[in-house]
N, C-alpha and C positions, 0 to 999 in steps of 0.2 A: 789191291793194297797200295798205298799212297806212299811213294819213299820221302823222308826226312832228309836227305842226306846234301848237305849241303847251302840247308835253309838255317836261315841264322836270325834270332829275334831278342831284343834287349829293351829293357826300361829303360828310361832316362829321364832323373828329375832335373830340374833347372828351375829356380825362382817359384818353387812353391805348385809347378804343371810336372804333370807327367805326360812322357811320348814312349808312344810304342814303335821300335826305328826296327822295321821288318826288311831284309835282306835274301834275294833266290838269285843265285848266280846261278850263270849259264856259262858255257865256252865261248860263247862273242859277247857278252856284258853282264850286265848287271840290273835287275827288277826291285827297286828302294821305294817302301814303305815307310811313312814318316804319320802317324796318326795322334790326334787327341783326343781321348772320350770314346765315340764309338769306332769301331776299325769300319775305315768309308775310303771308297777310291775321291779323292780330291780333285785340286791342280793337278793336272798331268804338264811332263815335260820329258821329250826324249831328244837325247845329243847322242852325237857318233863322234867318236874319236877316232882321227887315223891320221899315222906320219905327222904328228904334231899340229894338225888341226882338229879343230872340231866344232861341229854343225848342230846348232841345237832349233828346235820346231815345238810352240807351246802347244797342245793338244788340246787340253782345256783349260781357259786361264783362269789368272786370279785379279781378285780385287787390288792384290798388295803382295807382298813377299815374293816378287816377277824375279830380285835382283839375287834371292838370296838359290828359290828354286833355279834358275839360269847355273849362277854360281858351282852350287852343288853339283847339279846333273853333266856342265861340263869338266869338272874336276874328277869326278868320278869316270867318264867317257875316254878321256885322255889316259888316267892312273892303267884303266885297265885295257887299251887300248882296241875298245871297243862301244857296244852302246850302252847306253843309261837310259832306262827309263824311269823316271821319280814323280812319286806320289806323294802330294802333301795333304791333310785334312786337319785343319786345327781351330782353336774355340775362336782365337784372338789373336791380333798380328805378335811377331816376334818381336823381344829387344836383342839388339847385337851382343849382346852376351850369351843369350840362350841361341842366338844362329851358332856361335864360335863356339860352344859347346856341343850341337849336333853337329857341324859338323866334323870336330876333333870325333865323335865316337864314329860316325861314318867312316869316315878314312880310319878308323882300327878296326872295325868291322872287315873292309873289303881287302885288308894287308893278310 
């Protein structure tokens, strides 16, 4: 049996897309899901937060949205004082509107 307990998943429209922003904490960070369309592992990026630094390493990158996946995964690393590992997979680059929208639900997700 497969426990739920602590997996956290939410739509998010923004400008007419929808994102599936998927969340599995752990005791040292955090596993962030960020999909459009089909659920696909993406851009990967993992950062470590500790004692007010942190160190982020792209895994697989991307074409574009280098600034916003960085961004995120160290925000979140730091918040939780631990690692991040973030997944992005989307049709079409962001506008800064819809980043400043995922990431306000992001940080109310992982509070």
């Amino acid at each position: 049996m497969i426990s739920q307990a602590g997996y956290r998943k939410k739509t998010v429209q923004v400008d007419h897309r929808d994102f599936l922003v998927q969340l599995v904490p752990f005791d040292n960070g955090d596993f962030i899901s960020i999909t459009e369309g089909k659920e696909r592992i993406g851009t990967l990026v993992v950062s470590i937060g500790s004692s007010g630094r942190t160190s982020t390493a792209t895994v697989i990158p991307s074409r574009s949205e280098t600034t916003f996946l960085k961004m995120v995964s160290e925000r979140v690393a730091s918040t939780v004082n631990g690692i991040c590992i973030f997944s992005l997979n989307i049709q079409k680059e962001l506008d800064l509107e819809s980043m400043k929208v995922l990431m306000n639900e992001i940080m109310e997700i992982i509070r």
